[in-house]
N, C-alpha and C positions, 0 to 999 in steps of 0.2 A: 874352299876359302881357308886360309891359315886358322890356327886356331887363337892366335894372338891377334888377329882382327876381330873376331869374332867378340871375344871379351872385351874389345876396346869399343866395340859400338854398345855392347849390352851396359859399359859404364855410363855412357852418355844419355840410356835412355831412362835406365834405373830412377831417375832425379824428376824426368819427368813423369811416370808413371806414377811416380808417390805424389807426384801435386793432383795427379787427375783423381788418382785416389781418395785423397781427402777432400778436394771438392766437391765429389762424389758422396762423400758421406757428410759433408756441411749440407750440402743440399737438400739432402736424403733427413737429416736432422730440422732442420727446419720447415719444408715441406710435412714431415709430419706431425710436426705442432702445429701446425700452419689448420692442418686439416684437421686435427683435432679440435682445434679449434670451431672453425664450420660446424663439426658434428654437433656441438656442444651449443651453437646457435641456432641452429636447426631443430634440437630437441626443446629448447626452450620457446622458440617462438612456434611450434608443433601444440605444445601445454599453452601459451599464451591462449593462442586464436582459441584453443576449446574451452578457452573460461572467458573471452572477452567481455569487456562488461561487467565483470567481475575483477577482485583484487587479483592481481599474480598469483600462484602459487610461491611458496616458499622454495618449491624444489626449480623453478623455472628462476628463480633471482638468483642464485644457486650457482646453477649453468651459465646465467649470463655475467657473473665472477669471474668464471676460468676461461669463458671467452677475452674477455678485457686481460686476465692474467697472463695467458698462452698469446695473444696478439702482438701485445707489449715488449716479450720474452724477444719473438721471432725480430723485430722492428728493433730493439736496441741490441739487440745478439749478432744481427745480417742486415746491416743500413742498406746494400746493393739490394735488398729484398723487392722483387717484382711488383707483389699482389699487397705495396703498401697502401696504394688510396684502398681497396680493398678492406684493408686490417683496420686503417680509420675507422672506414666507415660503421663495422662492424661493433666497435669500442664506442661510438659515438650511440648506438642505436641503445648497447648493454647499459652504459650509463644515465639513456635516460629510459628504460625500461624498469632500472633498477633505484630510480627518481634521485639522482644524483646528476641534476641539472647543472651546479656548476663545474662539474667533471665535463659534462654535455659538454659544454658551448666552452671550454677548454682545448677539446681535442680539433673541437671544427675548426679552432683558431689557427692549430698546425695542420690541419687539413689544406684553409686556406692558404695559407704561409706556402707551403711544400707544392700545391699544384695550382694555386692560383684560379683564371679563367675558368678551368678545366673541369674544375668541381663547385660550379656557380650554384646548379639546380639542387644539388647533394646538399650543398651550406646553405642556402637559402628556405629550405623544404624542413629541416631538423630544428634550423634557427626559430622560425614558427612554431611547430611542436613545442619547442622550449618556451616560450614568450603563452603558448595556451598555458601549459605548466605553471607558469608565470603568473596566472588568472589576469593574462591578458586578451582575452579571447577575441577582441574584435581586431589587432593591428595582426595576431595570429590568423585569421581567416582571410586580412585584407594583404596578408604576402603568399599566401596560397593562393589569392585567387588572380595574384600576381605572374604567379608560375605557370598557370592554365595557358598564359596570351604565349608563355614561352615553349619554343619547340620541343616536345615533350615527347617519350617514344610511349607505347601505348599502357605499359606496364606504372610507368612513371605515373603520367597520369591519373590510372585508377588508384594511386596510393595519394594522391593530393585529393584527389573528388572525398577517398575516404578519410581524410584526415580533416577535411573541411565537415564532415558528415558525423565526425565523432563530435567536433566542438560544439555542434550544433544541437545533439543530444543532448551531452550534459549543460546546456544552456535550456533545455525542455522544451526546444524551438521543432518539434517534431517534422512539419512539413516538408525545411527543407534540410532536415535531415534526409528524410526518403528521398528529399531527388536524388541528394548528391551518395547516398547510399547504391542506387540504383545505377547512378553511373557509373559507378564506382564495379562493381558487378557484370554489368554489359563488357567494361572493359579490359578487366584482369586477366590476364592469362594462365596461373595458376589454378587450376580447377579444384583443389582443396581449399584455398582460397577462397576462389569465388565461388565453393559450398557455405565455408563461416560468413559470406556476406550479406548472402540470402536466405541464412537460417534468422541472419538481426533483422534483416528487412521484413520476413516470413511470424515472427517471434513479436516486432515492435504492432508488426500490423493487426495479429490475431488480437492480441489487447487492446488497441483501438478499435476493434470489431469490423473492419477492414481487410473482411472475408476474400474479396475477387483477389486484391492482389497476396494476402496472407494464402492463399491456395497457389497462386502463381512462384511465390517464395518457397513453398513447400518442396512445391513440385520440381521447383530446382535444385534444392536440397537433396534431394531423393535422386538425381544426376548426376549433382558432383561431389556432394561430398565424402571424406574418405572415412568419417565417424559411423560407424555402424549405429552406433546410438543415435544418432543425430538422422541416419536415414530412416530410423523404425519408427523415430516420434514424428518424421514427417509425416509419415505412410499414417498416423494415427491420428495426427492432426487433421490431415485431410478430410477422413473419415466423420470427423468432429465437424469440419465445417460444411458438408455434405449437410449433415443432421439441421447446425443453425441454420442453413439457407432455406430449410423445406423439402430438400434433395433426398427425401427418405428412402427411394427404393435404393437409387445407387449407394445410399450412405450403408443400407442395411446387406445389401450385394457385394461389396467392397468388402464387409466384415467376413461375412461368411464363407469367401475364398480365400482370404488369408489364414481364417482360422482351420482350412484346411491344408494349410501349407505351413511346414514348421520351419521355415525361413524367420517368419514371425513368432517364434516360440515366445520370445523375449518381454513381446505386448501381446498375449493370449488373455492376461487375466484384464489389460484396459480395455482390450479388444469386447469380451463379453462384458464390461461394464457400459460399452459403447454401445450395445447389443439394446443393453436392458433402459436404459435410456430413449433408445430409440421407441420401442415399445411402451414408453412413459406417455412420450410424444404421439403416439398414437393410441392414446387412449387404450392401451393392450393390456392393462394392467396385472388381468391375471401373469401374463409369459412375463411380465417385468417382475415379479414378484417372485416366480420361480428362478427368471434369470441370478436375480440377487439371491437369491438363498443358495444357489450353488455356488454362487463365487465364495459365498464367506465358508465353503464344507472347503473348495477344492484349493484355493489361495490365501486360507489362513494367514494372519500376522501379516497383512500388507497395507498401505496403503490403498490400496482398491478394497479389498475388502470393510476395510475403516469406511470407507465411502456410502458401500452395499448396507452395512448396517444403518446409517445414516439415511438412505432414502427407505430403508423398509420400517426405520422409526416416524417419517415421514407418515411412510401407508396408512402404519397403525392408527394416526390421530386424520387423517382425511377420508382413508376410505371406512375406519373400522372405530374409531372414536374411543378406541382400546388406551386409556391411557396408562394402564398397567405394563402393558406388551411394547408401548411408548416407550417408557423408563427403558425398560429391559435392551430391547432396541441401541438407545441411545448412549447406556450405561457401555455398553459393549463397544463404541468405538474407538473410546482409549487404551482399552484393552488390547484391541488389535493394533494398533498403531499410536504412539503417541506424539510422534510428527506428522498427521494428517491433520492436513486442512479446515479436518471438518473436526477434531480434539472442541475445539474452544466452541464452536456453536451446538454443538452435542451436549456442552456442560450447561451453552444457556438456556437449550432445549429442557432440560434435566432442573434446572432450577423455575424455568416457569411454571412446568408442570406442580413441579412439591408447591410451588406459591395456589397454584391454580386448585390442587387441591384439599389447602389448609382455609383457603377461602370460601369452598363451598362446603368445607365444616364448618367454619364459623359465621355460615350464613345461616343454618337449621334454625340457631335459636331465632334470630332476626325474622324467621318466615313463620316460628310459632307467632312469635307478638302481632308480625302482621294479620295473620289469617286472625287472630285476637282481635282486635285493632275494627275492623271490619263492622265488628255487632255494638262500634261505641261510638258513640255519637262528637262528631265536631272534635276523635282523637289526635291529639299529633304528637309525635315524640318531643322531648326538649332538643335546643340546640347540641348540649354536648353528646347526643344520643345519635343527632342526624348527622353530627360529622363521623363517627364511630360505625354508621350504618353505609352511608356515603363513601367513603376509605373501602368498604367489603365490598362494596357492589360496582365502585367504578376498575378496583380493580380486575374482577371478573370479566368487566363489558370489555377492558383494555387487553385482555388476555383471549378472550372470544373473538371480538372483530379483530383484532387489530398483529395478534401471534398468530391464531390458530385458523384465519379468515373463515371464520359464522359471525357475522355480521347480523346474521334473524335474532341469536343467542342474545349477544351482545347488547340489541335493543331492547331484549325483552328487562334485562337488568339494568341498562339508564330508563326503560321509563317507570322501573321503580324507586329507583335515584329518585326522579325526576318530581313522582306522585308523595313519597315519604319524607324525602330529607331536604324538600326546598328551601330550609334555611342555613344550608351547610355551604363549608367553604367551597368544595368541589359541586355548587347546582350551577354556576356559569360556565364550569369547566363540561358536566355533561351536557348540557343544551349545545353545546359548539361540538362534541365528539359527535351529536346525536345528527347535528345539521350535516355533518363531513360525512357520514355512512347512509344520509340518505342521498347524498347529494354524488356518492358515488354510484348510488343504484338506479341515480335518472330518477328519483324524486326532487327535480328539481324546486316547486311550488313549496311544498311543505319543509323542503332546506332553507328556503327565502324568508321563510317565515320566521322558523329560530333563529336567523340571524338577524335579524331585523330586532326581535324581541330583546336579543343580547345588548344592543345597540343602545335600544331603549331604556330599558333596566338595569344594566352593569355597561354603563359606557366607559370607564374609568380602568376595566380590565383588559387585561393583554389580549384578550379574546376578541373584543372591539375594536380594538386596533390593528388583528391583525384580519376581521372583513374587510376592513375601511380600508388598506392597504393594498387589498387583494382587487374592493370594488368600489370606485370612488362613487358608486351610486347611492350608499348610504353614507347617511351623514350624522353627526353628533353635536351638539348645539350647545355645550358647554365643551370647553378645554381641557384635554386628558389633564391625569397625571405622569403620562411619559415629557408632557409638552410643559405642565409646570415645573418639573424636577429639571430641563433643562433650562427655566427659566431663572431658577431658584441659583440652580449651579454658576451663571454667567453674572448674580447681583453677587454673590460671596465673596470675589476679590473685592470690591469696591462698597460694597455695605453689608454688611455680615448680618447685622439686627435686619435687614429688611428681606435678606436671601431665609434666616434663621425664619421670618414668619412663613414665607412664601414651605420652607420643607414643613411645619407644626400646620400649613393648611391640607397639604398633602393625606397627613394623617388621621386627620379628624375626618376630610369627607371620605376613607377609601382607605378599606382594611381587607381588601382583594388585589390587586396588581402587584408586581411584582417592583412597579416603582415607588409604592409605599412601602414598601421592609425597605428600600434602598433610604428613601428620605427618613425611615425613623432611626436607622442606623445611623445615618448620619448625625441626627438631633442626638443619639446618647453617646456618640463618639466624643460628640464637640463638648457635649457639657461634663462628659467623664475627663478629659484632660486636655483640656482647651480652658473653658469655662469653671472646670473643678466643681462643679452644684452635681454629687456623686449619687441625689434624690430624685437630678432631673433625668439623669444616665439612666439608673434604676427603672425610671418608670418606661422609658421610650426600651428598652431592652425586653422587659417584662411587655410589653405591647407587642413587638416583635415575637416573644414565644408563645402569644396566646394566637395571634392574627397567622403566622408566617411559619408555623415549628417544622417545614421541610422546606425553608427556605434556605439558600447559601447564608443570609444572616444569623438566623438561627447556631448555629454549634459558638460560635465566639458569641455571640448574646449570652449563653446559660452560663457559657465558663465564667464572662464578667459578670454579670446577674448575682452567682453564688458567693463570686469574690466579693463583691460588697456588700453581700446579705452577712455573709461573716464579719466584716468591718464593723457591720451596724448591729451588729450582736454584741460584739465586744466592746464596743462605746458604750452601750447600754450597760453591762454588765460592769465596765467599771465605773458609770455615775451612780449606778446602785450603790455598788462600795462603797 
């Protein structure tokens, strides 16, 4: 071929080669923003699902930016761009992940606009979303369940069962939360997925104690999903619910093949707290007590071991009544952790105890005078002595029966209450603790009786009212003071002098319930700055601190009380002048 043909075709082609060229790399350029993009959605709804239920991450709103930023770029950079519903969608999902709804329902607008019919189920399904967002949850759940009747492919689907399933939650509507959770699950096809779906079904259900299916969630957990954490808490979970069902051999068999496999390295130290537990539960206490003392030598500084110290503070005060070894016990759980669980009830433990035994020092002297007491005839303390004695001994009985369950203890120190200080403010309060510890021991006869007597004698207290409430078989034959104080309250708009007697009746008969401090409060409210008589205030205040001094009335009585005891000092002092 000549060689002047030859260059004359290679001009001709030269022109097209450079357009294929750059197409080529337009192409090559936006496909991979394109895909960066993806990646960048991908990673963020990866972080999403493993915190569901939880706020976003920061670093997951982040990625769903540069998704919306890189999408945006490809779509006004290359309008011929293929995977445009695509890159919508994508932007639609980021903005409202990243709770910029009116972005949302923005972009669905040119979603709609550009594909119409096409992308019905897409605009319709996000529009909802947005409208829950919206805190409109029922016209959001009433277009989802709109979308069910529509032909739906199987994926689609379990994204609407789940999205009818999230509003339902935070509505606290649990029920049928779990259907449509459930459905939601049966039908995904993502198996990472539909691990996060069965770990909330698995997770919502263990909390409701809704063991059969919270084991069934588990156990699906532990199949699909791609969280290794999330398989090993199942695989523990289980374990656990073995234990609450009764299932102790398998629960305690379960354990101890794991702990021979260090697949589970991960949970070895909940593993043997699950161990020692089990051993609680069967009455094994010695092997529980050694179990815990090794977790706290071999998993120092954990969470489990915060726990372990915690039940061997436990032991101390039920099996060994050590409450030395108590303290020590319980002192130690902060130490090891002070994000456990058990930080704050360790500290109340710790504080009952110091109460528990500052009380049974300042009972000594009280048992000299009593065993005193004994060789004198027709003795009784005064009032201010029996409530002084009363105050030491009911808190003991409340710390015995009622912390520590000794419940024998506890009575032995109300029916000293009961024998010494029967004219103290707390003798109706022990006859009613007295009747409720026997009455949980199946003495029922002799509970009937104390409340019966309460009934009788102190009808007027919260005590009385709250048998009567409990058993309409006894009955009170004059009218509480809960039922005059709401009588008194509905004459006060309309007659004030006639409501004002009805609370000054209150007071007079009944310097025990708790609706007398309310009606005497009220009587020095109104005559401290309503009525201005700052004598009559004073006096109904000062009744309050003699009758009520750990009452809610109480702290604002003494503060006024003192402000006008100062007033009327200083009046005085300057008529002297």
């Amino acid at each position: 071929m000549p060689k002047n043909h030859i260059y004359t075709l290679a001009r001709k082609w030269i022109p097209v080669a450079g357009l294929i060229f750059i197409s080529c790399a337009n192409f090559k350029a936006y496909f991979n923003t394109f895909y960066n993009a993806e990646e960048f959605f991908e990673k963020a709804e990866k972080i999403r699902l493993q915190n569901r239920g939880e706020k976003i991450p920061q670093s997951a709103i982040n990625d769903y930016e540069k998704v919306i930023e890189k999408s945006r770029f490809v779509m006004d950079e290359y309008p011929d761009f293929k995977l445009r519903k695509k890159a919508f969608i994508l932007i639609v999902q980021s903005h409202f992940y990243r709770g910029e709804l009116r972005e949302a329902m923005g972009t669905l607008g040119e979603l709609k606009n550009e594909f119409g019919d096409k992308v019905y189920v897409e605009v319709e399904f996000w529009t909802s979303l947005v409208k829950w967002k919206q805190n409109k949850p029922q016209p959001a759940i009433n277009g989802l369940n709109e979308l069910i009747n529509f032909s739906l492919n199987v994926d689609m689907e379990a994204k609407v069962y789940l999205a009818i399933a999230e509003i339902f939650l935070e509505q606290k509507m649990y029920s049928e939360a779990m259907d449509n959770l459930e459905k939601s699950a049966e039908r995904i096809q993502d198996q990472n997925e539909k691990g996060q779906i069965y770990y909330r079904i698995a997770e919502l259900s263990f909390d409701a104690k809704s063991y059969d299916r919270a084991l069934s969630g588990y156990q699906e957990v532990i199949k699909n999903s791609q969280s290794k954490k999330q398989i090993q808490e199942g695989n523990l979970k289980t374990v656990q619910i073995y234990r609450l069902k009764g299932n102790l051999d398998l629960a305690t068999n379960s354990i101890k093949n794991m702990l021979l496999d260090d697949n589970y390295k991960t949970i070895f130290p909940n593993l043997e707290l699950e161990l020692a537990k089990l051993y609680d539960q069967q009455n094994m206490i010695s092997e529980s007590r050694n179990r815990l003392a090794s977790i706290v030598q071999d998993y120092p500084k954990t969470t489990v071991s915060a726990e372990a110290y915690y039940m061997l503070g436990n032991y101390s005060i039920e099996q060994d009544w050590d409450m030395e070894d108590a303290l020590k016990q319980y002192s130690s759980v902060v130490k090891e952790n002070k994000q456990s669980l058990y930080a704050q009830p360790a500290q109340v433990r710790i504080k009952e105890i110091n109460t528990y035994q500052q009380s049974k020092l300042d009972l000594e002297s009280w048992s000299l005078r009593i065993a005193e007491s004994d060789t004198i005839a027709d003795f009784h303390f005064t009032e201010d002595e029996q409530n002084e004695l009363a105050k030491n001994l009911y808190s003991l009985t409340e710390l015995e029966a009622f912390h520590f369950d000794r419940s024998d203890t506890g009575l032995v120190y109300l029916d000293l209450l009961i024998q010494y200080a029967y004219q103290s403010k707390l003798f109706p309060k022990a006859l009613y603790a007295k009747s409720v510890i026997l009455e949980d021991k199946g003495e029922l006869s002799l509970s009937k009786l104390l409340k019966q007597r309460i009934v009788n004698e102190f009808p007027k207290t919260d005590f009385a009212l709250a048998i009567i409430n409990k058993d309409k078989s006894y009955k009170i034959m004059t009218s509480t003071s809960d039922e005059k104080l709401v009588t008194a309250e509905r004459k006060w708009s309309d007659n004030p002098a006639l409501a004002m007697d009805g609370y000054r009746e209150i007071v007079i008969e009944d310097t025990v319930s708790e609706s007398s401090a309310q009606a005497a409060y009220f009587l020095a409210y109104q005559y401290d700055y309503h009525f201005v008589k700052p004598d009559s205030a004073l006096k109904y205040y000062e009744w309050i601190l003699k009758h009520h001094s750990d009452s809610y009335q109480a702290e604002p009585s003494g503060k006024r009380a003192a402000f006008l005891n100062s007033v009327f000092v200083d009046t005085s002092e300057t008529n002297d002048y």
